[in-house]
N, C-alpha and C positions, 0 to 999 in steps of 0.2 A: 569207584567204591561199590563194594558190591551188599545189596539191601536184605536186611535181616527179612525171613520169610515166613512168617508168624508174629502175632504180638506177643512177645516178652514180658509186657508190663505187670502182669500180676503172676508170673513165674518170678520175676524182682521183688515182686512184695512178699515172699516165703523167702528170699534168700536174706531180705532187712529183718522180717519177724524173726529167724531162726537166729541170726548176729546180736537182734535187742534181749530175747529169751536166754540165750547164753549172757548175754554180759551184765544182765541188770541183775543177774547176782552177785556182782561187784559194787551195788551202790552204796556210796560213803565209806565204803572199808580202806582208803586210804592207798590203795594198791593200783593203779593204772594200767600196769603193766600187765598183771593177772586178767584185768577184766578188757583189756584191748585186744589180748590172746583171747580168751573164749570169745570172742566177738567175730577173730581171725579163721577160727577153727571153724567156728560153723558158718560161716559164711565160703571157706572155701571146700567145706563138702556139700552145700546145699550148691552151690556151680556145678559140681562134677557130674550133678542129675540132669544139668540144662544141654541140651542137644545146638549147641554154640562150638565153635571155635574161637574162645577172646583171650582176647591179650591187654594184660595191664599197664594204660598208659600212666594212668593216674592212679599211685598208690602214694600210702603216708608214712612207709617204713624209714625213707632214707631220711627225710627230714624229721623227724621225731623219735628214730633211734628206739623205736618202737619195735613188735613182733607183726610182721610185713606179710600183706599180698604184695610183693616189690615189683615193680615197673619192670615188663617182659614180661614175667610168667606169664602160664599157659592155664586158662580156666574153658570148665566145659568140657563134653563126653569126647570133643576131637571132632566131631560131625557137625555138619549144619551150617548156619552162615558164619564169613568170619567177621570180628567185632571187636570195635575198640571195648574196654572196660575200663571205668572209675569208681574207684570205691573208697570209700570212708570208712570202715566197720564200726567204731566209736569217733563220730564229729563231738570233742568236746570229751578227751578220755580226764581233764582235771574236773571236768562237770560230775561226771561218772563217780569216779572216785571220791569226790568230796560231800556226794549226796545233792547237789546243785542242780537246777531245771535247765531243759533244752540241750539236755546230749540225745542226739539219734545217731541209726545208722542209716546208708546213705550208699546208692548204687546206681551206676549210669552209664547206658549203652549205648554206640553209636557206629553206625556201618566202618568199618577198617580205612583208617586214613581220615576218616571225618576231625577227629580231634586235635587238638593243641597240645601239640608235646613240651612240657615248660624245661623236658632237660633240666641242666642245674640252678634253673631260678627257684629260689623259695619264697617269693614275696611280692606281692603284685598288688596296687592300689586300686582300689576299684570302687564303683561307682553305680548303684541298681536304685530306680523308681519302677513304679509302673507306667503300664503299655501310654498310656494317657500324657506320660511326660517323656517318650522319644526323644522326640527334637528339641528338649530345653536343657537336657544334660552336656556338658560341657566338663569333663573330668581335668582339664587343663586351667579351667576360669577359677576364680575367685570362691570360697565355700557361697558368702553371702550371695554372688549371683546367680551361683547352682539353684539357691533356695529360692529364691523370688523367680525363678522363672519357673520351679518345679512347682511351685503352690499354685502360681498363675494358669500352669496347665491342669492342673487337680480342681480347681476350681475354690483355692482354700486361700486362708491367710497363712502366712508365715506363722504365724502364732500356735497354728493348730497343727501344723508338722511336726511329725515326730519321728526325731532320726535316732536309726541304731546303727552305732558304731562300738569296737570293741573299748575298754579299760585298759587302754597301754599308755604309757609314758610315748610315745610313741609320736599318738596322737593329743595330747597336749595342746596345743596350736590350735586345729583343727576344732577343738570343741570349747576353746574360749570363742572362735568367729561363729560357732552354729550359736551357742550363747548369746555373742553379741549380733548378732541378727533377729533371734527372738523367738528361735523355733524350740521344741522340747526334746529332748534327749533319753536313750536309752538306753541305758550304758551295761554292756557285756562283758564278763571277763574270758570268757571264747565262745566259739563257735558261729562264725562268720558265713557258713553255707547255711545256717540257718535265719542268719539276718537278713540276706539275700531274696531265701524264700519268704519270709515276714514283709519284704516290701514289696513283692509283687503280688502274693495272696490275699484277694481282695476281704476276706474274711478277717484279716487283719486291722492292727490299729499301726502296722510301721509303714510311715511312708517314703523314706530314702533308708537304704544303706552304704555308708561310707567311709572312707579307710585302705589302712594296708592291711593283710593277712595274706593268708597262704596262695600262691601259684594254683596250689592240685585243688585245693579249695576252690578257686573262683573258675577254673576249666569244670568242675563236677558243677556249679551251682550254675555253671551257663547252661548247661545241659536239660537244666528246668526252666532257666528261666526263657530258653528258645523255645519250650513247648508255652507256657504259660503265656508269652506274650508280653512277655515283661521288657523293660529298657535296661543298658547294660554298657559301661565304658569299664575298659579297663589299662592297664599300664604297667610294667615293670617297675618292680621298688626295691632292690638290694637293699639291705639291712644290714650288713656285715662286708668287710673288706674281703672276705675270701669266696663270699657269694658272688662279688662283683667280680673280681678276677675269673672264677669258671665261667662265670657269662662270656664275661669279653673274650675267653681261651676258645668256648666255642663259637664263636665267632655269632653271639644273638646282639640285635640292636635294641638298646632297653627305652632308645625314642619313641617307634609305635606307639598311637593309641588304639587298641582293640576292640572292635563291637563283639554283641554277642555273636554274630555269625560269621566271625575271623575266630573265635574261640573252639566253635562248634559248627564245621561245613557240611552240614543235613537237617534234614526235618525230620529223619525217620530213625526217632531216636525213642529213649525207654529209659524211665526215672521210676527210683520207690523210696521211699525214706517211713521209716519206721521209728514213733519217741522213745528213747530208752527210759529216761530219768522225769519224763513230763515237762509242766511249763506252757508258756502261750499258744506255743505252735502244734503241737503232735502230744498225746498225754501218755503217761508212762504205762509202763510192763505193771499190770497188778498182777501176783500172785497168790492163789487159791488154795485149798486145801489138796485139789487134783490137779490142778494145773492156771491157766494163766490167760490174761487180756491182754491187747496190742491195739497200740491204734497208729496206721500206718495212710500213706500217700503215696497214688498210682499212677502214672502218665504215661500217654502214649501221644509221640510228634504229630505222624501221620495224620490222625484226627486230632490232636489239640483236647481228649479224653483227660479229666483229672479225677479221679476216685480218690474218696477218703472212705478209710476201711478200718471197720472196727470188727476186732476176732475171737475168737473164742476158741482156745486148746485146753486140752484132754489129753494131759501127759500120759494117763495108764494106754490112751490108745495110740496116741504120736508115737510112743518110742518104742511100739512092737512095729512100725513098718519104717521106722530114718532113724540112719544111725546119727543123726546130731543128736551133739549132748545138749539137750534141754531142762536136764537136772538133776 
């Protein structure tokens, strides 16, 4: 695999700003699709200024029937290193839409070959604490014994955990045991790469996330969670009878259980996630009379570097030198 040769990391955080700037002019106006497109838009011309060669392993077009950076394409000036890319543009385009906290956008780089191609799985179960509860996660065991050994390495009572898992029918089951266990709950109706982050950042109050959600999702959110230092199981989960048949056709074994560093084979990787809509983790796009605030998240593998970056644009002067539409 051949290593990017620069850091990336805050060239990623102008390509999340420029995806959140575009799209949180879509918040609550009930349109998805409008506001996942300007998300799409500038996020794939603020790439074509990054002196990369990448290619999109992880995109969210084919499973959400969305407007796509689609799996293959060619991002970046054609120069430079070449490089897996995972991107989210809007994580959380019904958060977006609805006016609802914790949509960001979301980008993650890693030397060519390093990543987990999920192919046609759309659904994968997964399982993140922090770095402090490695060895007690067990994504095959019992919820209740997940908990009692995750709190015992936290140093907590069950009582004082608090798990974010998504609001699907889905998971049912799953949150009558974290219930009957004794732990507290906090319940999402999407955006799973941000639950992820929530329980390995220690700034947080989430201490497990757990659950099915997305394939592209849990390969981008390993991407931070192998810089951060976080714990991380993961598993195939078909959802649908015709998800399962493209697996079995291409011949994937949905047994594996995955760690983080089966998901993502480097350290020399490069994460940004910018809030679109705010909420616990990242706070939203405010707009100004001339232009606009962002508050964005920078990492670099190599060093194990996490920047949180708050910014300040000046539309009458951004958009005499980038052509992103910012407004």
């Amino acid at each position: 695999m051949e290593a990017p040769t620069k850091n990336l990391a805050l060239d990623l955080v102008r390509v999340t700003e420029a995806a959140a700037l575009a799209s949180a002019r879509w918040l609550g106006r009930g349109d998805k699709e409008s506001g996942d497109k300007a998300a799409v838009d500038a996020m794939r011309k603020s790439f074509a200024a990054l002196d990369i060669q990448g290619t999109v392993i992880i995109g969210e077009g084919e499973k959400d029937d969305a407007p796509m950076l689609y799996n293959g394409e060619k991002l970046g000036s054609g120069t430079g290193a070449r490089v897996d890319v995972a991107v989210d543009p809007v994580e959380g385009t019904n958060l977006l839409a609805y006016g609802r906290p914790n949509a960001i956008s979301v980008v993650g780089v890693a030397p060519a070959g390093a990543m987990f191609n999920p192919g046609p799985s759309f659904y994968m179960k997964k399982l993140v604490a922090p770095w402090e509860a490695r060895n007690a996660i067990d994504i095959e065991a019992p919820v209740k014994d997940n908990l009692l050994k995750i709190s015992k390495a936290l140093g907590k009572d069950v009582d004082d955990l608090t798990v974010f898992i998504l609001d699907k029918p889905r998971h049912a089951k799953i949150i009558q045991e974290i219930r009957a266990a004794g732990a507290r709950i906090a319940l999402h109706t999407d955006g799973d790469i941000t639950g992820s982050l929530m329980a390995v950042d220690p700034r947080n109050e989430i201490d497990v996330m757990m659950g099915t959600g997305g394939t592209p999702e849990g390969v981008l959110s390993a991407v931070a969670i192998r810089i951060m230092g976080g714990a991380m199981q993961a598993k195939l989960d078909p959802q649908k009878a015709d998800e399962k048949a493209a697996i079995i056709e291409a011949g994937i074994d949905t047994r594996p259980v995955y760690s983080v560093t089966d998901l993502v084979k480097s350290d020399d990787l490069f994460f940004a996630a910018t809030g679109i809509t705010g909420g616990s983790f990242l706070g939203a796009v405010k707009f100004s009379g001339r232009g606009a605030t962002t508050h964005s998240l920078s990492m670099r593998g190599l060093t194990g570097t996490v920047r949180y970056i708050d910014a300040v644009h000046d539309f009458t002067r951004l958009m005499k030198v980038s052509n992103v539409p910012y407004d």
